[in-house]
Structures are given as C-alpha cells and as structure tokens.
Jmol script that loads the backbone (N, CA, C; Angstrom):
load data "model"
ATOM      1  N   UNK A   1     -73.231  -1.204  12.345  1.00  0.00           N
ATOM      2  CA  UNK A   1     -72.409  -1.987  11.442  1.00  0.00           C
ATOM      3  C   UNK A   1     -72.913  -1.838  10.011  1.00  0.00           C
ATOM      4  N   UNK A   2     -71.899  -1.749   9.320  1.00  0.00           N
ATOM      5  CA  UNK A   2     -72.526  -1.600   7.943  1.00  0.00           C
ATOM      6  C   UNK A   2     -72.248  -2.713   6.846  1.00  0.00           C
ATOM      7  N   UNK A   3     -71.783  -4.003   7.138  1.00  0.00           N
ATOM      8  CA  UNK A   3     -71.710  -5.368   6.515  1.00  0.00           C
ATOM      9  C   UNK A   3     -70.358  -5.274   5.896  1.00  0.00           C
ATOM     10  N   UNK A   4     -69.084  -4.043   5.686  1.00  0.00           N
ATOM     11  CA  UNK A   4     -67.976  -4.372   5.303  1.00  0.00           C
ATOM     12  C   UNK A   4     -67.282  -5.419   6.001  1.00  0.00           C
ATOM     13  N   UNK A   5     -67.454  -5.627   7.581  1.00  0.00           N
ATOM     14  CA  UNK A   5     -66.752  -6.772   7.888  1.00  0.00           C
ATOM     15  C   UNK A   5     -65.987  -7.851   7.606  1.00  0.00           C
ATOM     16  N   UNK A   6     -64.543  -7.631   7.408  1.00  0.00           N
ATOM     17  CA  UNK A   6     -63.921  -8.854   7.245  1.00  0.00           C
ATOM     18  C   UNK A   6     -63.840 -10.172   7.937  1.00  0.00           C
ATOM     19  N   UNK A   7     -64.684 -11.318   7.906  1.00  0.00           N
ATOM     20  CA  UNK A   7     -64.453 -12.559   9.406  1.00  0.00           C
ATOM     21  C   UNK A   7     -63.456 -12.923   8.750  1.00  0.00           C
ATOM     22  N   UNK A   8     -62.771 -14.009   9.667  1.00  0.00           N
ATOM     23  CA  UNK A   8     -61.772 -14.914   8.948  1.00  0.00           C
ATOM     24  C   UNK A   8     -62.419 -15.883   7.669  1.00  0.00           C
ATOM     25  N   UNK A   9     -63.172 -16.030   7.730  1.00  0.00           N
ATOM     26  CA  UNK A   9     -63.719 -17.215   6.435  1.00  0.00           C
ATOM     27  C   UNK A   9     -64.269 -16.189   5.581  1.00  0.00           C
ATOM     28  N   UNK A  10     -64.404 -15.189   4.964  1.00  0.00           N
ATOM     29  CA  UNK A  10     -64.252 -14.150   4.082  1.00  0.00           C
ATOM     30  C   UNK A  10     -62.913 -13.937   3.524  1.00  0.00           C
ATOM     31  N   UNK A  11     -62.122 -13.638   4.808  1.00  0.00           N
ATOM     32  CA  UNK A  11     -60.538 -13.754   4.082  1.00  0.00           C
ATOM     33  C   UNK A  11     -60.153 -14.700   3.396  1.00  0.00           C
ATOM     34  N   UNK A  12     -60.307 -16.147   4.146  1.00  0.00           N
ATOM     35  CA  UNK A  12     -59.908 -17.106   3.719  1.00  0.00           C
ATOM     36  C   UNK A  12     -60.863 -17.340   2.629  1.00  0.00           C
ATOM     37  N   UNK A  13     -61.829 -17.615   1.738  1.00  0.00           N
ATOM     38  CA  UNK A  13     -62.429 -17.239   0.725  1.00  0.00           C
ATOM     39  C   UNK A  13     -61.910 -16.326  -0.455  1.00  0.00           C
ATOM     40  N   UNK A  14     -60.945 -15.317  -0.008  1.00  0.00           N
ATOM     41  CA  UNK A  14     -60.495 -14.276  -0.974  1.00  0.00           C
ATOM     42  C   UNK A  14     -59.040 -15.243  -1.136  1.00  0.00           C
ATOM     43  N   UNK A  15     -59.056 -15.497  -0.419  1.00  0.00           N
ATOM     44  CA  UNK A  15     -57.063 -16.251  -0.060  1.00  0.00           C
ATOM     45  C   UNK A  15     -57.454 -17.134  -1.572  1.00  0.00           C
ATOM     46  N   UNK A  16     -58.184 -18.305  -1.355  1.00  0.00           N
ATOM     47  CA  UNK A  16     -58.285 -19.048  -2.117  1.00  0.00           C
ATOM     48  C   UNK A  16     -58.885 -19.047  -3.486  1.00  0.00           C
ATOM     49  N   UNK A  17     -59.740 -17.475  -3.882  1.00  0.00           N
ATOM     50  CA  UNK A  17     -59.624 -17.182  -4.828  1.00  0.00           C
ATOM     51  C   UNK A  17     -58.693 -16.745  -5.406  1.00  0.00           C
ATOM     52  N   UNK A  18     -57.768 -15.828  -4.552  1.00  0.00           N
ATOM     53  CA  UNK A  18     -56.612 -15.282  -5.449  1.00  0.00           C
ATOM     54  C   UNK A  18     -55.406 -16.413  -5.795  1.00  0.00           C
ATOM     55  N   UNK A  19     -55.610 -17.440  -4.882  1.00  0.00           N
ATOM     56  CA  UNK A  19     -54.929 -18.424  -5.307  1.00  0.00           C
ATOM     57  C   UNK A  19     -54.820 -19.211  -6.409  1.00  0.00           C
ATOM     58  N   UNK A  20     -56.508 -19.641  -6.655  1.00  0.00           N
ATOM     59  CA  UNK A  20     -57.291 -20.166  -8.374  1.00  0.00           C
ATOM     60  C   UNK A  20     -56.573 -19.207  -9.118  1.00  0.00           C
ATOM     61  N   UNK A  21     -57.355 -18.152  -9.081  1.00  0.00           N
ATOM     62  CA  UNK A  21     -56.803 -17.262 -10.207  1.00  0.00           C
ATOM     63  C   UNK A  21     -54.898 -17.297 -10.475  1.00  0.00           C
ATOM     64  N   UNK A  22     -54.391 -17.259  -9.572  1.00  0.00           N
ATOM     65  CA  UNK A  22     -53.029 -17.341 -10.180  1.00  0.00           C
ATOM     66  C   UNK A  22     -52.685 -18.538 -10.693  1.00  0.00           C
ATOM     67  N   UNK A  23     -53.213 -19.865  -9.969  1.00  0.00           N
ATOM     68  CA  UNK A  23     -52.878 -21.118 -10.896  1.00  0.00           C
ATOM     69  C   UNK A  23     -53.345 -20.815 -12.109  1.00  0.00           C
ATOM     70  N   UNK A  24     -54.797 -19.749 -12.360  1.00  0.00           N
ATOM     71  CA  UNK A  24     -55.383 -20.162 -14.215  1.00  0.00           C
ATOM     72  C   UNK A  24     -54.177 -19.617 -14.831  1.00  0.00           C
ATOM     73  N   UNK A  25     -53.582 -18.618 -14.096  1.00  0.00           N
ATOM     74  CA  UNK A  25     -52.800 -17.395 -15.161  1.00  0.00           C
ATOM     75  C   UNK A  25     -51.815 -18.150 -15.182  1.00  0.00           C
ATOM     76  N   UNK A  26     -51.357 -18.970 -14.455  1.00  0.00           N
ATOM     77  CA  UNK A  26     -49.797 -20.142 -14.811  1.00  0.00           C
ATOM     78  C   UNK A  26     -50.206 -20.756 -15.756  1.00  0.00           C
ATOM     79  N   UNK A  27     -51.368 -20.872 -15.714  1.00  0.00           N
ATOM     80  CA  UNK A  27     -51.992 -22.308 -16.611  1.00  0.00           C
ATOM     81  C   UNK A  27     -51.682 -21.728 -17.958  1.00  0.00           C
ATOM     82  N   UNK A  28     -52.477 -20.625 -18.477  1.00  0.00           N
ATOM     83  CA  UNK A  28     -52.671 -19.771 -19.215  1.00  0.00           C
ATOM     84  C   UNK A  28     -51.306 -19.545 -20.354  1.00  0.00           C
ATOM     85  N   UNK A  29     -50.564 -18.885 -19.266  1.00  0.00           N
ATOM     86  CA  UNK A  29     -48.986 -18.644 -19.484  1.00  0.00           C
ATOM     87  C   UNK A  29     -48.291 -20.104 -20.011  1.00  0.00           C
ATOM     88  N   UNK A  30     -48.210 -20.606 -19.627  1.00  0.00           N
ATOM     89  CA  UNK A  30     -47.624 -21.992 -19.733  1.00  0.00           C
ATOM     90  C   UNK A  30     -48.241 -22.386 -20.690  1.00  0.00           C
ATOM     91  N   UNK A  31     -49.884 -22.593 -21.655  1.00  0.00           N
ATOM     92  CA  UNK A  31     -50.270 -22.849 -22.681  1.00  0.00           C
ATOM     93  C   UNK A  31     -49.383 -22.161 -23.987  1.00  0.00           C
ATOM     94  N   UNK A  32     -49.705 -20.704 -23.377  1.00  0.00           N
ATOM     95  CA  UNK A  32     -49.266 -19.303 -24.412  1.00  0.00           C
ATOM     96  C   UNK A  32     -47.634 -19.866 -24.939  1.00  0.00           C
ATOM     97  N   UNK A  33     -46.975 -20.266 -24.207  1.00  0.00           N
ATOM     98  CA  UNK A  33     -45.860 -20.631 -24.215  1.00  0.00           C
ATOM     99  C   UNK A  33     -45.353 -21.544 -25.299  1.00  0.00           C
ATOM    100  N   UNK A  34     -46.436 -22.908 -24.716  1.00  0.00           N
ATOM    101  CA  UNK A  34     -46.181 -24.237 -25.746  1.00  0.00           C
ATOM    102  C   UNK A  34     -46.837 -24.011 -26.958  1.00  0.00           C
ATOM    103  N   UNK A  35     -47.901 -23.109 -27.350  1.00  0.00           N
ATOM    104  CA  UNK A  35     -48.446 -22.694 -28.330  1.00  0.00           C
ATOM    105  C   UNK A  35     -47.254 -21.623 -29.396  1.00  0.00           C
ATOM    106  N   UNK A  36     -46.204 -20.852 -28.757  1.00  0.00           N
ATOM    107  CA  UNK A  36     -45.600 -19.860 -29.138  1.00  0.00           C
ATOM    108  C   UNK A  36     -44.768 -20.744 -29.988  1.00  0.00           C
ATOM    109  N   UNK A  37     -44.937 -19.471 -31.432  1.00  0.00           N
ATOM    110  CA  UNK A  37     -43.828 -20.159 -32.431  1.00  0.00           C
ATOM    111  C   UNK A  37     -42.729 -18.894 -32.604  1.00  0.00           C
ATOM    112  N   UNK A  38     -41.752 -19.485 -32.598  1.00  0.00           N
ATOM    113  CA  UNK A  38     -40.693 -18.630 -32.524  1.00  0.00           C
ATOM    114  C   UNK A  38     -40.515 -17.769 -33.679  1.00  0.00           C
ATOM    115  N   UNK A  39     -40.109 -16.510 -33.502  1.00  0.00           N
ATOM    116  CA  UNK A  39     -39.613 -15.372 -34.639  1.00  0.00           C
ATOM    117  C   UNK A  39     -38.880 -16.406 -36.154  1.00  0.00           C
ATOM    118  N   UNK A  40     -37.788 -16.936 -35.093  1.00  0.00           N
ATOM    119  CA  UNK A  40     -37.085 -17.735 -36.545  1.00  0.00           C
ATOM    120  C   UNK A  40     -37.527 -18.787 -37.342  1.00  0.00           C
ATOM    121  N   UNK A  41     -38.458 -19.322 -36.956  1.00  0.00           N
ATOM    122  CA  UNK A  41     -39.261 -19.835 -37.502  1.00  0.00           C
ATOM    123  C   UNK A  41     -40.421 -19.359 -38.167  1.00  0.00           C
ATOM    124  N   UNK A  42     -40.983 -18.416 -38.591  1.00  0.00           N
ATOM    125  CA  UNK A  42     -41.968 -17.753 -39.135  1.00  0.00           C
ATOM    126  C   UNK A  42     -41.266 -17.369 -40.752  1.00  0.00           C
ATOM    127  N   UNK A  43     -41.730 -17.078 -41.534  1.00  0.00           N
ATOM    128  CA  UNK A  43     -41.198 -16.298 -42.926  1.00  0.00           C
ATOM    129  C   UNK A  43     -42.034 -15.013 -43.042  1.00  0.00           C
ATOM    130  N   UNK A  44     -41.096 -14.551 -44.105  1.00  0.00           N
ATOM    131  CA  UNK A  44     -42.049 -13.125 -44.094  1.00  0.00           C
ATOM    132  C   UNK A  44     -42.654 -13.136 -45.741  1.00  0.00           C
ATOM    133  N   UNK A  45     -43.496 -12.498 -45.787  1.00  0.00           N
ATOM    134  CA  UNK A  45     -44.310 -12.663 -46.260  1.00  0.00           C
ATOM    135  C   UNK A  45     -43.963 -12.033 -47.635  1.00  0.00           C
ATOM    136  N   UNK A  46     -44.155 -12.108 -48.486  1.00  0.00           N
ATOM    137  CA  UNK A  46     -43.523 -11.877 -49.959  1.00  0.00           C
ATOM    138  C   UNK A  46     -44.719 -11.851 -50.890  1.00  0.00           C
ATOM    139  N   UNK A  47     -44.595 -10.495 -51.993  1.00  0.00           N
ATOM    140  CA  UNK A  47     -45.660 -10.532 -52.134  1.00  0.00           C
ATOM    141  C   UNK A  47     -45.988 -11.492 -53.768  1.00  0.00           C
ATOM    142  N   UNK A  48     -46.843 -11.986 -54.345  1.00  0.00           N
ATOM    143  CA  UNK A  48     -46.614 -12.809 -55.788  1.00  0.00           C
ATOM    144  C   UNK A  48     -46.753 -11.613 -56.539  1.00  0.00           C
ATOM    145  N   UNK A  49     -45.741 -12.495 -57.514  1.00  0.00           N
ATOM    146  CA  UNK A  49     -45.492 -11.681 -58.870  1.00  0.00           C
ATOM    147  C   UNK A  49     -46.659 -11.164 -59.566  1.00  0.00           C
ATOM    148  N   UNK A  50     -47.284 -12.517 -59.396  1.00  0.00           N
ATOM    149  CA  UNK A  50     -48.785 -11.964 -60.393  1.00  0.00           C
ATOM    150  C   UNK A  50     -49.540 -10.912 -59.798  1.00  0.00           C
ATOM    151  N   UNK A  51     -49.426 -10.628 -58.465  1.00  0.00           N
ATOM    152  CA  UNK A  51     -50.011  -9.610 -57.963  1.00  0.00           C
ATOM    153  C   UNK A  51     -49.325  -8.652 -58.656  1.00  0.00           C
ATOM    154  N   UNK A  52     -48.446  -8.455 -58.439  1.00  0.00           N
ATOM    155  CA  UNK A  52     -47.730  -7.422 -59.170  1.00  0.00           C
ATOM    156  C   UNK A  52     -47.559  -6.702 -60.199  1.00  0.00           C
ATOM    157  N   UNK A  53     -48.083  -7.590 -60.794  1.00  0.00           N
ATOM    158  CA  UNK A  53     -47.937  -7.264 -62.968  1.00  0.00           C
ATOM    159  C   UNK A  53     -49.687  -7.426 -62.918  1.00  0.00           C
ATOM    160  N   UNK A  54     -50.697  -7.281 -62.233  1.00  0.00           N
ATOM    161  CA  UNK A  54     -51.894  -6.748 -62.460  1.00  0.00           C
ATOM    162  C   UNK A  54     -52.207  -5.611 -61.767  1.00  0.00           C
ATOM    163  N   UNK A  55     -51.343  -5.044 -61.516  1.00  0.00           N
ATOM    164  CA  UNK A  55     -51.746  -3.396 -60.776  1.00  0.00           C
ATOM    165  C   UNK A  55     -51.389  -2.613 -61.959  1.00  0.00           C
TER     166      UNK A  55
END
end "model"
wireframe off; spacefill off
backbone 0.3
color backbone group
C-alpha cells in the first residue's frame, strides 16, 4: 500500500472542504457585487485646464 487510499472520512473531509470553499466564493461574489459601482455612475475623467496651459 502506498497511503493514496481514499476511506470514506477522507472523502467526506474533501466534500466539506469543497463545500467551505464555495460558500467563501458566494460570499466573496456577493460582497464584489454590493461593493460594485456601476459604469453610469462613474465620470470620466477630464483633464484641468491648468494642466494644460503649463505644458
């Protein structure tokens, strides 16, 4: 035997990690989300005059 062995409580161990991990990434996602400011709401950026007339 060379210790790859899967038992059931190894699986179930992986089960319930991959499970965490997808709740963080909902979590995650769902932050990214309420944090997101929309395109139409942003301005663009314009540059000042005074910059301008000192080059």
């Amino acid at each position: 035997m060379d210790g790859t062995q899967a038992g059931p409580e190894h699986n179930r161990g992986e089960q319930i990690e991959a499970a965490e991990r997808g709740a963080a990434r909902q979590r995650l996602l769902a932050q990214a989300e309420a944090d997101r400011i929309p395109a139409e709401e942003t301005t663009r950026a314009v540059p000042e005059r005074r910059w301008r007339r000192e080059q």
